[in-house]
C-alpha positions as CSV (number, residue, x, y, z in Angstrom):
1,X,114.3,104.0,143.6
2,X,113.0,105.4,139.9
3,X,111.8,108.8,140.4
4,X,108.2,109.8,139.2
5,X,109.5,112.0,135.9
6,X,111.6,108.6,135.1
7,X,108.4,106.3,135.3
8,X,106.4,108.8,133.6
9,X,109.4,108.7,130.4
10,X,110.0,105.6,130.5
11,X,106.4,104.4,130.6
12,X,105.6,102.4,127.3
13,X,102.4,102.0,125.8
14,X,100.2,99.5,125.2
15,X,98.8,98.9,122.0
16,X,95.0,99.5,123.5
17,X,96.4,102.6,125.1
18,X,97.9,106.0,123.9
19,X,101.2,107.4,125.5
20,X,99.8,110.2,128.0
21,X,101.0,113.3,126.2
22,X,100.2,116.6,129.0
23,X,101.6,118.6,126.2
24,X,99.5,121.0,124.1
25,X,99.0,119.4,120.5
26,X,101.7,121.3,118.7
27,X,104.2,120.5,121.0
28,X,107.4,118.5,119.5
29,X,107.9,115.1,120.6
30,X,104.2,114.1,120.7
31,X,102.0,112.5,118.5
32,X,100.4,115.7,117.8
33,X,102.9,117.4,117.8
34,X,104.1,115.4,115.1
35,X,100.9,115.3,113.0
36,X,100.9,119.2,112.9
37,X,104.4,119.6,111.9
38,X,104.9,116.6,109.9
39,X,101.6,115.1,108.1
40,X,99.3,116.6,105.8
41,X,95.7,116.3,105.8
42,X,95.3,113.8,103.2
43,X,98.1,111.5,104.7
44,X,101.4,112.3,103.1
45,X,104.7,113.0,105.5
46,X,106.6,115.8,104.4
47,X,110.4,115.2,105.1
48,X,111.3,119.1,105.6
49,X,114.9,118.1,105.5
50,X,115.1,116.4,102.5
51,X,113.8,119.2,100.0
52,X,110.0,118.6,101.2
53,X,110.0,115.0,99.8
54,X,108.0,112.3,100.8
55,X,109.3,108.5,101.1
56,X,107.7,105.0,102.3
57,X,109.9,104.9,105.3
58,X,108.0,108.4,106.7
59,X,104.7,106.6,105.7
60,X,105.7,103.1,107.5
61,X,107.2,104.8,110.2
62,X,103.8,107.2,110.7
63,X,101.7,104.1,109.8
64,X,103.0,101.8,112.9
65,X,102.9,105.0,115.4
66,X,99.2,105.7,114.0
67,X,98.5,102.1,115.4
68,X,100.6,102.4,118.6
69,X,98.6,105.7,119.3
70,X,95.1,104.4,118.3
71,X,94.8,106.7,115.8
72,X,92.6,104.8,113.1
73,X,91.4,108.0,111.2
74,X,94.9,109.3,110.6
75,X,95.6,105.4,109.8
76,X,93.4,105.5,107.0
77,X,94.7,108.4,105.7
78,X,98.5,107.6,105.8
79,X,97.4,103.9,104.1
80,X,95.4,106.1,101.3
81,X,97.8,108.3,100.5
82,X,100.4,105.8,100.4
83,X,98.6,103.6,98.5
84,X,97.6,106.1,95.7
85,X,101.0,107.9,95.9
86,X,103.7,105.6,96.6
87,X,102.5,101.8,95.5
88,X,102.6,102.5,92.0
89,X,105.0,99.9,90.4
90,X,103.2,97.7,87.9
91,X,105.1,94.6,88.5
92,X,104.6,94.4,92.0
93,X,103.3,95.9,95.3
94,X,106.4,97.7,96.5
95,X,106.0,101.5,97.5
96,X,108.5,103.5,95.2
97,X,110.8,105.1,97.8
98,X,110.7,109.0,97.0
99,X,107.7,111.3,95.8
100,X,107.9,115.0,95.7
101,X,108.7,117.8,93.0
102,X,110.3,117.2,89.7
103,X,112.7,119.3,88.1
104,X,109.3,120.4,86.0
105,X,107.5,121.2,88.6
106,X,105.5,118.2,88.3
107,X,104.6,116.4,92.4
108,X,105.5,113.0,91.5
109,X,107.8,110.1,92.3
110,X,111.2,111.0,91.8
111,X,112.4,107.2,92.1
112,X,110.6,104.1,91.1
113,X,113.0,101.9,93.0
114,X,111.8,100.9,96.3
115,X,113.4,101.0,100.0
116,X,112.9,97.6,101.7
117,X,112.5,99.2,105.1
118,X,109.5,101.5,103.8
119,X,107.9,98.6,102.4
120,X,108.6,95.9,105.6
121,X,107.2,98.6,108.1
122,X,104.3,99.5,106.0
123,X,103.3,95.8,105.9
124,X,104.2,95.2,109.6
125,X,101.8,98.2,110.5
126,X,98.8,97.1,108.2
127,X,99.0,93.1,109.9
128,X,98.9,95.3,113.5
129,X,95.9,97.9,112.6
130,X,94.0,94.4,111.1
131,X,94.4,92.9,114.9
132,X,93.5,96.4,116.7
133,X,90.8,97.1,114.9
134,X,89.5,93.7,113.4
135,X,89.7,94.6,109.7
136,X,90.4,92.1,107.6
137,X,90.7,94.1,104.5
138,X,94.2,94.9,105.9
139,X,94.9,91.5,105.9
140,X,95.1,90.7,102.1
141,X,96.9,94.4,101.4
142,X,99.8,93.4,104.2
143,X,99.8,90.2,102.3
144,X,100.5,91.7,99.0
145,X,103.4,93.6,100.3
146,X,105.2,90.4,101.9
147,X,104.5,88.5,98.6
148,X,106.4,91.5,97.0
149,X,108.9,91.4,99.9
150,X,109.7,87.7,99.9
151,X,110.1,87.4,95.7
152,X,111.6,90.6,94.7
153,X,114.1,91.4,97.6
154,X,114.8,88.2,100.2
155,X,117.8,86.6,98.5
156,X,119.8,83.5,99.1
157,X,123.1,83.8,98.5
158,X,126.7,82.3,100.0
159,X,124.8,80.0,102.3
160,X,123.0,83.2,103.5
161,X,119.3,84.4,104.1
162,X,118.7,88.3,103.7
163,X,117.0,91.2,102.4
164,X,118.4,93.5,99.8
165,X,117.8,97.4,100.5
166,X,115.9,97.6,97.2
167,X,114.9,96.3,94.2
168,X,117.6,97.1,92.0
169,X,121.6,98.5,92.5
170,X,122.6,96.0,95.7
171,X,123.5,92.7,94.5
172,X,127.5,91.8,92.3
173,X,128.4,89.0,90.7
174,X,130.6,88.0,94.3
175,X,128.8,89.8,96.8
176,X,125.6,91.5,98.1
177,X,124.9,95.4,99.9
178,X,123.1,94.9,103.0
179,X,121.9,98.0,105.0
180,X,121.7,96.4,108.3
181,X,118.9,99.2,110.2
182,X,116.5,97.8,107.3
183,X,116.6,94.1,108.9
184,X,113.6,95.1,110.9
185,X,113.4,92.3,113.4
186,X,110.3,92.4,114.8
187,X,108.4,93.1,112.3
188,X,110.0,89.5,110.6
189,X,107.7,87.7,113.9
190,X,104.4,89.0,112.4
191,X,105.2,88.0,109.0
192,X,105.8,84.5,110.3
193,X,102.3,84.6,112.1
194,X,100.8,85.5,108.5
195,X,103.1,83.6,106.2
196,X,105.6,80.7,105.8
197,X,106.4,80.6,109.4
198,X,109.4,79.0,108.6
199,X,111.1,80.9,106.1
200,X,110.5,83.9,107.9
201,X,111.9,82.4,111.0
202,X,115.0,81.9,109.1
203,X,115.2,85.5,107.9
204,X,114.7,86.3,111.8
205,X,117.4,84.2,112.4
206,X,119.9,84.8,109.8
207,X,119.5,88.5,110.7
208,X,119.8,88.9,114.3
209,X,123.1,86.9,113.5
210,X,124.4,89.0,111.0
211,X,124.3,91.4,113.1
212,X,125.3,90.0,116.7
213,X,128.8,88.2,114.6
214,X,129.5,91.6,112.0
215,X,130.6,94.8,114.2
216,X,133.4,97.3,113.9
217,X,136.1,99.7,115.6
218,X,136.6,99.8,119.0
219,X,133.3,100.0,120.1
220,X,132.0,97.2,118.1
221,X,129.6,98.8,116.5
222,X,127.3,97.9,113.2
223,X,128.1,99.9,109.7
224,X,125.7,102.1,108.2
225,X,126.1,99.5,105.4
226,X,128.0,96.4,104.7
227,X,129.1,94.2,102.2
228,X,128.6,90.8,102.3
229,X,130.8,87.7,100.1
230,X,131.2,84.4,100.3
231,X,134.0,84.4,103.1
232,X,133.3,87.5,105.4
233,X,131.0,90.7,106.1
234,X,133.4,94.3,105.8
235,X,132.0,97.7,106.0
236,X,130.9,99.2,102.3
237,X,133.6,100.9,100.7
238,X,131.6,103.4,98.5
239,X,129.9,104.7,101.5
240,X,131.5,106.5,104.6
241,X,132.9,104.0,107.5
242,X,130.2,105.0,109.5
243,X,128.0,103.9,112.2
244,X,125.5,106.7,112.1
245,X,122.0,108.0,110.4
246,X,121.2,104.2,109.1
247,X,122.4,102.5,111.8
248,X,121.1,104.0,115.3
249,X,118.1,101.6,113.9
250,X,119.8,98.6,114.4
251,X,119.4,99.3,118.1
252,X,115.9,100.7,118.0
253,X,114.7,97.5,116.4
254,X,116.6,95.5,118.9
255,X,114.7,97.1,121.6
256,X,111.3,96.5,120.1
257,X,112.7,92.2,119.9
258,X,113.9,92.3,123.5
259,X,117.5,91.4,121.4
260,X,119.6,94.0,122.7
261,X,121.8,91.5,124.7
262,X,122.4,90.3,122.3
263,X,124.3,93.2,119.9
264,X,127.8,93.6,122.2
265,X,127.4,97.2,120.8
266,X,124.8,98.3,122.2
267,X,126.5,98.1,125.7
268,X,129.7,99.8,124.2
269,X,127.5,102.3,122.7
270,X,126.4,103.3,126.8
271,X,130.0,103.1,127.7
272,X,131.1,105.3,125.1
273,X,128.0,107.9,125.9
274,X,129.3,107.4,129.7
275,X,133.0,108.0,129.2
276,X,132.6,110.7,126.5
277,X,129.7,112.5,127.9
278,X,127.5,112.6,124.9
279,X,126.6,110.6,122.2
280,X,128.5,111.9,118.3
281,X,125.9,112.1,115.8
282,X,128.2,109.8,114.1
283,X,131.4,107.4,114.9
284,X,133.7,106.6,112.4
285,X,134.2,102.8,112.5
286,X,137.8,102.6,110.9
287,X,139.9,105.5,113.3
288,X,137.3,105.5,116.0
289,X,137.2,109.0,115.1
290,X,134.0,110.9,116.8
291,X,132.1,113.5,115.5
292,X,132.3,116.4,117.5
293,X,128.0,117.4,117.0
294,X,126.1,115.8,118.9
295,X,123.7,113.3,117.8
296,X,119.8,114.5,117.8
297,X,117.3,113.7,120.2
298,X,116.1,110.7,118.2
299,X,119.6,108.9,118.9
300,X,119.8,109.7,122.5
301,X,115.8,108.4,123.0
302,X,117.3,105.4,121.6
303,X,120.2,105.5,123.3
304,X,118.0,105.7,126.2
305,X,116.2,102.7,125.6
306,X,119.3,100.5,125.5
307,X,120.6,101.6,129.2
308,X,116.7,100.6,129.9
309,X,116.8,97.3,128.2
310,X,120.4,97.0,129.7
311,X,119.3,97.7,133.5
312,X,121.7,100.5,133.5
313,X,118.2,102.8,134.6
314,X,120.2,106.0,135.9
315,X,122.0,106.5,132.6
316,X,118.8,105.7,131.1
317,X,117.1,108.8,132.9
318,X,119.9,110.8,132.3
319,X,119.4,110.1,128.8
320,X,115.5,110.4,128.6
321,X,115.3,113.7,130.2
322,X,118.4,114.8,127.6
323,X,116.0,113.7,124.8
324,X,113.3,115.3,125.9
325,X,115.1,118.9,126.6
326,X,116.4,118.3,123.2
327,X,113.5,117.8,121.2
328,X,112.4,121.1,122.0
329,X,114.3,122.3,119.6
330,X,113.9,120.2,116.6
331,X,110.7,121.0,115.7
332,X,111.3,120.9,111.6
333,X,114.0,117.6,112.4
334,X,111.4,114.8,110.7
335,X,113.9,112.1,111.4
336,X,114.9,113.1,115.0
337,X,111.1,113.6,115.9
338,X,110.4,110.4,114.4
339,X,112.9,107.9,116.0
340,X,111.9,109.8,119.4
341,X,108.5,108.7,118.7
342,X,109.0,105.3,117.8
343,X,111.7,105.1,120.5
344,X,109.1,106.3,123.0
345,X,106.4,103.3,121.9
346,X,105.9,100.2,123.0
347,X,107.3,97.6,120.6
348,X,104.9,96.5,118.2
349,X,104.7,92.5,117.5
C-alpha cells in the first residue's frame, strides 16, 4: 500500500486546483519558488545558465505552468512580455527564440529564427488560459500562432507529416532535421479542437509513430535529434549520438498523452535506472556508453512519472523522493527546475 509522502508526490493537479506547495515561497521546486528565482516582474524568464538569456520555450514552459497553477496575473505578464519581446517577426507570428544582451550592450533578440517548441507551447497554453478563465481574446492570439505553426514549419515530405525545429537551417534537398522532444503531443489534441481537426490529427499521428518505430542503442532510446530521408530515420550526424538534454522531453510529453506504452524506451529507460542505480545525465546511443554525472532532478521527476505511468509505483517513489532531495540544490538550474515543475503537473489537454 502507497505511503502518505508517495500520494502526497505523486498527487497531480487539476487544472481548477493548484499543487499543495507546504513550502515557504522561495523554496526550489515550487511554483514560487520558481517565480522568485526564475521570472521577473514584468514577465520575462531569465535562463541563468545560458548567459542570462531569455527564449520562447522558458516563456511557453512558464506560460502552461501559470495556467496549471491558476496563476492568471503572472499569466498576463508572461503573455505581455512575450508578446512585446519575443513575437517580433514581421512576416509572421512566431516568437524569435533568444532575447538577451548583445555584444553592444544592447537587451535585444540575439536570434530572429524561431524554436517550434517555444512557439507550440506558447499557443497550447493561450487555448488552455482561454477555457480557465473564459477569455476569448486568447482565442484569436493562440490562433495566430497555429496559422504561423501550420504554414511556416509543418512540412510534408517523403510520404511524411512533421514539424521542423524552426524556420530556417532544418530541411536538404534529400532529407529533413527533426528534434523529436519538440513533437509536443498533447498540445497537437487542442489544436485539433481549434483548427483543422484533421490535419492536426495527422500530425498527432505521424508523430507518436515516429517516435514509437525510430529508437536507438541498447536501450532503445529516441536521439536528441534525427534525420529523416526518404527510406529510413538515423540519429543526426552533426550533433552528438545522444539521448539526453532534448530528449528526456519525449517522455514528459508522453506522460501528459497517456502514450508512454507506447515508446518501448521508456520502459528500458526504468530498467536501465534499476540496474544501474541512477539515471546518466546522458546515454550515448551508438556505444551505449553512460555518462558518469548524474542526470538533474528534472530527468529523474520524469523519470518518475514513467514508473508511475508504467505501474512500476515503488520505483516511482524511489524516484520522486530522489527528485525532490535533489532539487534542493538546484536552485539557479532553470531547466532542471522547470521540467520538475511541468513533470509535477497534471497534463494539460
Amino acid at each position: 500500500m502507497l505511503n502518505s509522502r508517495f500520494i502526497a508526490f505523486l498527487s497531480i493537479f487539476l487544472l481548477s486546483c493548484c499543487l499543495p506547495v507546504s513550502a515557504s515561497a522561495t523554496e526550489p521546486g515550487t511554483w514560487p519558488g520558481f517565480k522568485e528565482e526564475f521570472i521577473t516582474s514584468d514577465g520575462r524568464v531569465i535562463d541563468h545558465s545560458q548567459q542570462g538569456i531569455s527564449h520562447s520555450e522558458g516563456q511557453g514552459y512558464s506560460m502552461l505552468l501559470a495556467v496549471a497553477f491558476g496563476d492568471l496575473e503572472t499569466f498576463s505578464l508572461l503573455w505581455q512580455w512575450t508578446k512585446n519581446h519575443l513575437q517580433v517577426r514581421k512576416t509572421d507570428s512566431l516568437s524569435v527564440w533568444s532575447y538577451g544582451e548583445l555584444p553592444n550592450g544592447v537587451v535585444a533578440p540575439i536570434d530572429f529564427n524561431n524554436a517550434t517548441d517555444g512557439d507550440i507551447c506558447i499557443a497550447w497554453a493561450l487555448f488552455l488560459a482561454r477555457e480557465r478563465w473564459n477569455l476569448p481574446g486568447l482565442e484569436d492570439e493562440a490562433r495566430k500562432i497555429m496559422a504561423s505553426i501550420q504554414r511556416y514549419l509543418l512540412l510534408e515530405k517523403f510520404g511524411k507529416t512533421t514539424l521542423l525545429p524552426g524556420y530556417y537551417g532544418f530541411t536538404q534537398r534529400d532529407a529533413m532535421i527533426i528534434n523529436p522532444s519538440y513533437l509536443v503531443l498533447p498540445a497537437f489534441k487542442v489544436f485539433g479542437r481549434y483548427g483543422d481537426w484533421i490535419l492536426w490529427q495527422r500530425v498527432y499521428n505521424e508523430s507518436l509513430s515516429l517516435l514509437s518505430e525510430n529508437s536507438f542503442g541498447r536501450w532503445q532510446l529516441p536521439a536528441d535529434w534525427f534525420l529523416v530521408n526518404k527510406d529510413s530515420v538515423t540519429i543526426l550526424a552533426d550533433k552528438p549520438p545522444l539521448f539526453g538534454y532534448e530528449a528526456i522531453r519525449v517522455f514528459l510529453w508522453a506522460f501528459w498523452d497517456e502514450s508512454l506504452a507506447k515508446l518501448s524506451g521508456a520502459e528500458m529507460l526504468l530498467n536501465l535506472i534499476e540496474s544501474s542505480g541512477s539515471l546518466p545525465v546522458t546515454i550515448n546511443l551508438n556505444d551505449d556508453s553512460l555518462n558518469e554525472q548524474e542526470a538533474p532532478a528534472g530527468f529523474i521527476a520524469i523519470a518518475a512519472n514513467c514508473a508511475q505511468q508504467l505501474d512500476r509505483r515503488q520505483q516511482a517513489e524511489k524516484l520522486w523522493l530522489h527528485a525532490e532531495k535533489k532539487i534542493q540544490v538546484e536552485e539557479k538550474n532553470y531547466y532542471s527546475q522547470v521540467l520538475y515543475l511541468l513533470a509535477r503537473s497534471r497534463r494539460i489537454q
